[in-house]
C-alpha positions in Angstrom: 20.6 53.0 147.5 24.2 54.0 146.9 26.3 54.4 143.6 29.2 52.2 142.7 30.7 51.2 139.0 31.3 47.4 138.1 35.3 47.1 137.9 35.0 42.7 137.0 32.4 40.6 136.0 32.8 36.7 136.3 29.3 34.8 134.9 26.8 36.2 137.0 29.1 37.8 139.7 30.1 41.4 139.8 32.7 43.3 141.5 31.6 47.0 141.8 33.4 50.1 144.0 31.4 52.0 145.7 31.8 55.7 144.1 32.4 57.8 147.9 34.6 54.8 150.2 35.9 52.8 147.1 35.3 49.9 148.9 34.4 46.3 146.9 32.0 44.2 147.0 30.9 41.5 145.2 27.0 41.6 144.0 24.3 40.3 141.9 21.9 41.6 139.1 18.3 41.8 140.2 16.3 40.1 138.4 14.1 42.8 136.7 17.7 43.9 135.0 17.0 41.4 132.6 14.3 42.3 130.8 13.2 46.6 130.8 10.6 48.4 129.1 12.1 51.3 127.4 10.6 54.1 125.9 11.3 55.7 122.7 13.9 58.5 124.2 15.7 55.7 126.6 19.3 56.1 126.1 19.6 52.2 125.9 17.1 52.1 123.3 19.6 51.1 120.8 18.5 50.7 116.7 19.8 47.0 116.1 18.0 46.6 113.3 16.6 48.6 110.1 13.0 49.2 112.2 13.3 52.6 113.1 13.9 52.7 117.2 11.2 54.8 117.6 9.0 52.6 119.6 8.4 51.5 123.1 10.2 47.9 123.8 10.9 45.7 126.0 14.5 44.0 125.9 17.3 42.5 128.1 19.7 44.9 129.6 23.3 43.5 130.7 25.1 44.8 132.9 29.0 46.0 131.3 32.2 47.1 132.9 32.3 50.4 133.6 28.8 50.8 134.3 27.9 53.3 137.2 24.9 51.5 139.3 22.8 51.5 142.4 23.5 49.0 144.9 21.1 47.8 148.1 21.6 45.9 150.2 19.0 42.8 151.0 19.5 39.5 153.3 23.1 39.4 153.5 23.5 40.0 149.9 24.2 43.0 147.6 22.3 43.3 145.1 22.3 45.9 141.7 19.2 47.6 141.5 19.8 50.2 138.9 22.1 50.6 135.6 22.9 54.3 135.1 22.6 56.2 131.7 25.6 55.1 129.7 27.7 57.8 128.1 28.6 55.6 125.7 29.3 51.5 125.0 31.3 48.9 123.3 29.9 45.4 122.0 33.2 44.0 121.6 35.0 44.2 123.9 32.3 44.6 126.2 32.3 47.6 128.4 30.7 51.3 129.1 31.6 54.8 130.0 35.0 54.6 128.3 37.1 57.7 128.3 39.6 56.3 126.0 40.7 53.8 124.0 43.5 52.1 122.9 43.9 50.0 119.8 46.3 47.9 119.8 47.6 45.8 116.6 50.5 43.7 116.3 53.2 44.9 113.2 53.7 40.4 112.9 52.0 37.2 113.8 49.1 37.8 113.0 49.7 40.7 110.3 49.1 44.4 110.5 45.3 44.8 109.1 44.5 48.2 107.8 41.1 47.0 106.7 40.3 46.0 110.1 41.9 49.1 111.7 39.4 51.3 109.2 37.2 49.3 110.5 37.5 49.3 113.9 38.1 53.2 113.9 34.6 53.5 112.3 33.2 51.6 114.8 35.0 53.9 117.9 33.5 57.2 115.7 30.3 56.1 116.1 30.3 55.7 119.5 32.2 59.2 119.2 35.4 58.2 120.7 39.1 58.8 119.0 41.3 56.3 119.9 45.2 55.9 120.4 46.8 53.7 118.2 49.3 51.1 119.5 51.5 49.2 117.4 53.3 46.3 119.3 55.9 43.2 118.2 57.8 45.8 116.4 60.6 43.3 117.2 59.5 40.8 115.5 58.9 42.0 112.4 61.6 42.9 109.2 63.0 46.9 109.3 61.7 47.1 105.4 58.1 46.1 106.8 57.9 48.1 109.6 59.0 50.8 107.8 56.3 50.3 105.1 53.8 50.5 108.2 54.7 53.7 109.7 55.3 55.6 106.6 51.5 54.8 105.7 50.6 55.2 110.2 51.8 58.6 109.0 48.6 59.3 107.1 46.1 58.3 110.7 48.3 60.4 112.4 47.7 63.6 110.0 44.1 63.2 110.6 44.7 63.3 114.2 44.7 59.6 115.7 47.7 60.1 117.9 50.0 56.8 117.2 52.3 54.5 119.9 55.1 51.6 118.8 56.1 49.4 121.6 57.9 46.5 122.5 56.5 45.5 125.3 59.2 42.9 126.7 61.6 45.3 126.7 59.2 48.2 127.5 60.5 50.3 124.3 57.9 53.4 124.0 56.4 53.1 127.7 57.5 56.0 128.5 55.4 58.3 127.2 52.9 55.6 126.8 52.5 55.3 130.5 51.3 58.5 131.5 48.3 58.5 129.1 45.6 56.4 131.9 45.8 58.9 134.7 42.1 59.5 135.6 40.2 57.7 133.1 38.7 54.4 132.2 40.8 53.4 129.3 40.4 50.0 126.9 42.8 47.7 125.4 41.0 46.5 122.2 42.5 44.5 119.4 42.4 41.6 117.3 42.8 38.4 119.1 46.6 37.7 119.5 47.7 41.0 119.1 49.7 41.5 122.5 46.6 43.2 124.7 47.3 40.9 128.0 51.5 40.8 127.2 50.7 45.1 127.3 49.1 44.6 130.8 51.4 42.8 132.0 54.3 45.2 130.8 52.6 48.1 132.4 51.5 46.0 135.4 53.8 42.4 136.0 52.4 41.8 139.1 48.8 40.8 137.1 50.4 37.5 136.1 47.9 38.1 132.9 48.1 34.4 131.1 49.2 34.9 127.3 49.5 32.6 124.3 51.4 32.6 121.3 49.9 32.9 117.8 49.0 29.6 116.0 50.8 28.9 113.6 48.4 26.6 111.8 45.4 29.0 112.4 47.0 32.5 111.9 45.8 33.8 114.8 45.7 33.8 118.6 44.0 32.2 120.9 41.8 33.6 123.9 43.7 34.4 126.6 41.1 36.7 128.5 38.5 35.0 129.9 36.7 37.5 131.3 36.4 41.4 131.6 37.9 43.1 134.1 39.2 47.0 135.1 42.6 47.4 136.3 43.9 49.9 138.5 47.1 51.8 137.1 48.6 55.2 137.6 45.0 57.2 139.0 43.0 55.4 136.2 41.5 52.0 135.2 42.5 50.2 132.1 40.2 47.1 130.9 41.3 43.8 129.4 38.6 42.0 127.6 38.7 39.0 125.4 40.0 40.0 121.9 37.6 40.1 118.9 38.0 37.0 115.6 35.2 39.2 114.0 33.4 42.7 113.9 30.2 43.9 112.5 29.0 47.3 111.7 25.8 48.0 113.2 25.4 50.2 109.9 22.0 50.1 107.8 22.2 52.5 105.2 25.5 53.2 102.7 24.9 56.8 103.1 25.6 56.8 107.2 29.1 55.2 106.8 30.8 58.8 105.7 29.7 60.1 108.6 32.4 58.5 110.6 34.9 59.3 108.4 36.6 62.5 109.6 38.9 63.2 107.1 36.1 62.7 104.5 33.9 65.2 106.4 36.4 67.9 105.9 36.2 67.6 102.1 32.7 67.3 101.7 31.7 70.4 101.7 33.9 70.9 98.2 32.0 68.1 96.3 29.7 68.9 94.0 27.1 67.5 96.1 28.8 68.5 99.0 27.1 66.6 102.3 24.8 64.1 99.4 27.7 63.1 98.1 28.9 59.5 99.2 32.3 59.7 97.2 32.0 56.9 95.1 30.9 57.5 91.4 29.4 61.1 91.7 31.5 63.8 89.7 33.7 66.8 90.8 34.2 64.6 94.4 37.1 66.2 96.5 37.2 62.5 98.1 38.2 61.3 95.1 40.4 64.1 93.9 42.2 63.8 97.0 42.8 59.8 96.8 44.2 60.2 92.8 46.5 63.8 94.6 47.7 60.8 97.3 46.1 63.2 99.8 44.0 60.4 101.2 45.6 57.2 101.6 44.2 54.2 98.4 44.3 51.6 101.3 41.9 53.6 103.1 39.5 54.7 100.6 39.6 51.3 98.9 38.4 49.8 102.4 35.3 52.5 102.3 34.6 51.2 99.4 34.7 47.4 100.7 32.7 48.5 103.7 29.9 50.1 101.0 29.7 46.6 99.9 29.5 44.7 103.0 26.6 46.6 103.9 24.9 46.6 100.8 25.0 42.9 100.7 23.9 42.0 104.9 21.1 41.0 105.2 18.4 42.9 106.3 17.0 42.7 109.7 13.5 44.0 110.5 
């Protein structure tokens, strides 16, 4: 068998490279990909619910951009026999083996969302990846608005999320922006609507990516990405998938959602409880100090708290 990633899937059809000649072809999932009994220690033994993972399972494994395979060849077809170990994975947007990410959010139409940026960024922590942040429409919107952004970006960019603002019709902040996908698998990921595919297509205009204003009557965009796909660009690969309406922690327990909070981390270890604490109505908490000492941004901390909520009140899975 030989090795190859999968650079596009469409339904059931994949398009993988072949690792040594980086020639394509396009290939199907053997069957027995579907279903695969996995033993406690399996890295795709994933905890999707509050059962503890421990156990041997059998579930359905589907193959992601970005995954590195075997491929054989049988009858005139090619056929993937073998998903490799995943360094790590993204539900939405769907892809593996990401070196970096970029998260894109629009400063207008729809509106810049720090709840769903802390939100997002605890997602990408868990999977241990920082992301860049990428502002775009910074056109559209009002000076006294944008400003009112960045002077709070300036926060996420003190804890060490590195941050972009681009126009990307008339390529404002591509410049440094473009040298960033050399060598790596990179993601666009963003709210629907945000300017992923009009990003691609400033970086790339020979795509021809389709792209559709926001609704007015709905807020929001519509989906523009059908599919998921890796594109070549500057020695790397950069993946458009469809944008996300909706995320969802896959977060059991209260006391895990610190943990993916760097900057909390760092103070921890001053609380009175130090790594027990779970900054919220303990006393002597350095989280807290820090919030009242406008050390730590309110909008931040008060989305911890909201996220403390949201998974005390799902519902519980067994």
């Amino acid at each position: 068998m030989k090795k190859a990633f999968i650079r596009k899937i469409i339904s059931n059809q994949y398009t993988i490279v072949d690792l040594d000649t980086r020639e394509e072809f396009i290939a199907q999932a053997r069957g027995k990909l579907r279903y695969m009994k996995l033993d406690q220690d399996d890295v795709f033994n994933k905890q999707l619910t509050r059962k503890t993972k421990k156990d041997t399972k059998i579930i359905q494994i589907s193959p992601k951009i970005g995954d590195k395979v075997y491929y054989a060849l049988d009858h005139d077809q090619i056929f993937i026999e073998e998903i490799c170990p995943r360094d790590n994975e993204l539900e939405r947007p769907d892809v593996a083996n990401v070196d970096q990410v970029l998260l894109v959010f629009s400063a207008i139409r729809p509106d810049f969302s720090f709840y769903l940026l802390d939100k997002f960024l605890v997602i990408l922590e868990q999977e241990g990846l920082k992301p860049m942040i990428v502002i775009s429409k910074i056109d559209l919107i009002d000076e006294i608005p944008l400003k009112s952004i960045q002077k709070d970006m300036l926060y996420y960019e003190k804890i060490g999320y590195q941050v972009y603002y681009v126009n990307s019709k008339q390529k404002i902040g591509f410049d440094v922006l473009e040298n960033v996908f050399k060598h790596k698998i990179t993601v666009l990921a963003g709210q629907t609507g945000v300017g992923k595919s009009t990003l691609l297509n400033a970086l790339m205009p020979h795509l021809g990516i389709k792209t559709q204003e926001i609704s007015d009557a709905l807020g929001r965009g519509k989906h523009t990405t059908r599919h998921s796909e890796l594109y070549e660009f500057n020695g790397g690969f950069i993946a458009d998938t469809p944008g996300f309406s909706k995320i969802e922690f896959t977060i059991f327990y209260k006391d895990m959602l610190k943990e993916y909070y760097p900057d909390f981390i760092k103070l921890s270890a001053a609380c009175k409880f130090q790594n027990q604490c779970l900054h919220i109505h303990e006393p002597k908490c350095a989280v807290k100090s820090a919030v009242e000492n406008q050390e730590i941004l309110q909008s931040r901390y008060d989305n911890y708290l909201q996220f403390i909520q949201e998974i005390e009140n799902q519902k519980i899975k067994y």
